[in-house]
matplotlib code that plots the C-alpha trace (Angstrom):
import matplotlib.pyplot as plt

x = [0.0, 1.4, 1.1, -0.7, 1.2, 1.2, -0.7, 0.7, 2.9, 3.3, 5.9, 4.6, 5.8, 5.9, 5.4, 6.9, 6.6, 6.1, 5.6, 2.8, 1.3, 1.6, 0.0, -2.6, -1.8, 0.8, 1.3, 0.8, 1.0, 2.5, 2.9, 6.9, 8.8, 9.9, 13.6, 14.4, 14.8, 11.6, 9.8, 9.6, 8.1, 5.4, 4.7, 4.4, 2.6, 0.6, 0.9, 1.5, 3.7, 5.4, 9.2, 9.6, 7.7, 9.0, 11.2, 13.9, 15.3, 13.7, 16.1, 14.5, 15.1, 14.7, 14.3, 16.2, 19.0, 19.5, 20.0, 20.8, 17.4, 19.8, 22.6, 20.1, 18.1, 21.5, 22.3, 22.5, 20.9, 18.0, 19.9, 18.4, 15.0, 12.2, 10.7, 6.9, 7.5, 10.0, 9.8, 10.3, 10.1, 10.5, 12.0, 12.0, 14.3, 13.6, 14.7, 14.8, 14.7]
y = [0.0, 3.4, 6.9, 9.5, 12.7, 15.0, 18.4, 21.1, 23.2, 19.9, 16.9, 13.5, 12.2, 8.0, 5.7, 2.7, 0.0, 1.6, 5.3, 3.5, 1.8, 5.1, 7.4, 5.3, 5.9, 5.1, 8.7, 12.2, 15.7, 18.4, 22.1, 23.1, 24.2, 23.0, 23.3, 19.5, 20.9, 21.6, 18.4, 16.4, 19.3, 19.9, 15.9, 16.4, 18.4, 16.3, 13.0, 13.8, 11.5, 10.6, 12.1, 10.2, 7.1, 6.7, 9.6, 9.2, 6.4, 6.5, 7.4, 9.9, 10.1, 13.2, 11.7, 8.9, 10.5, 10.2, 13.0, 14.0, 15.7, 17.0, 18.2, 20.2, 21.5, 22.8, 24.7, 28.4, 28.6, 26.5, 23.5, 21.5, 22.5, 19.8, 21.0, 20.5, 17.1, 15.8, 12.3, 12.0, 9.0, 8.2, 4.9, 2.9, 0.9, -2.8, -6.6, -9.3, -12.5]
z = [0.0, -1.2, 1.1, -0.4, -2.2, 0.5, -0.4, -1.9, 1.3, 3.1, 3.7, 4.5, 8.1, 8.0, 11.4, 11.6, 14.4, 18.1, 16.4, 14.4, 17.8, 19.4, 16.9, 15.6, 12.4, 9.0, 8.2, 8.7, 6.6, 8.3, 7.0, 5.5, 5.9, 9.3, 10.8, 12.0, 15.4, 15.4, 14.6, 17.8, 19.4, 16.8, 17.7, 21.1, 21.2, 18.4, 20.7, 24.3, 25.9, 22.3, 22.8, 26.4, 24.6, 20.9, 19.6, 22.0, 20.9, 17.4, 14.8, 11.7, 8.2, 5.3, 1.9, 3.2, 4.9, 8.8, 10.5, 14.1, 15.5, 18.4, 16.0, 14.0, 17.0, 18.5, 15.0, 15.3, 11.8, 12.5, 10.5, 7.9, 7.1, 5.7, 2.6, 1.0, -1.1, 1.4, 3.1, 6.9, 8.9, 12.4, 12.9, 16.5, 17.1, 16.2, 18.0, 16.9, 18.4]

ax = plt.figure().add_subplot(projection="3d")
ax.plot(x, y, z, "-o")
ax.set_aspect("equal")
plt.show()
């Protein structure tokens, strides 16, 4: 099953595994641009509880690309922005047994 093209001003935000469990949902569209530093608290505030619960040990990704949410928060010029059309996804970590 495909995600939908996110709407025109907006990047698409993918769940996988425990962000999916906690959110209730695959996906979500969120307004760009939006400095990386930014993100977790715009999904805090989306999902209360979700930094303590999932995004602090949940790695993320922009079109692909890790990236260091605490690198770019600490940036003095806002660090890497996300752009309408990008792909972002939050990624728990998985075990295996």
């Amino acid at each position: 099953m495909s995600t939908p093209k996110a709407p025109a001003g907006h990047f698409t935000l993918l769940y996988f595994a425990a962000a999916t469990s906690f959110t209730r949902k695959q996906h979500d569209f969120l307004p760009a641009p939006m400095p990386v530093g930014q993100l977790y608290d715009v999904l805090e505030k989306m999902y209360t509880g979700m930094k303590d619960k999932v995004l602090s040990s949940s790695a993320l990704t922009v079109n692909l690309d890790y990236v260091d949410v605490e690198e770019e928060a600490g940036k003095s010029d806002k660090g890497l922005t996300i752009q309408a059309g990008d792909e972002v996804a939050i990624i728990p970590p998985v075990s295996s047994g």
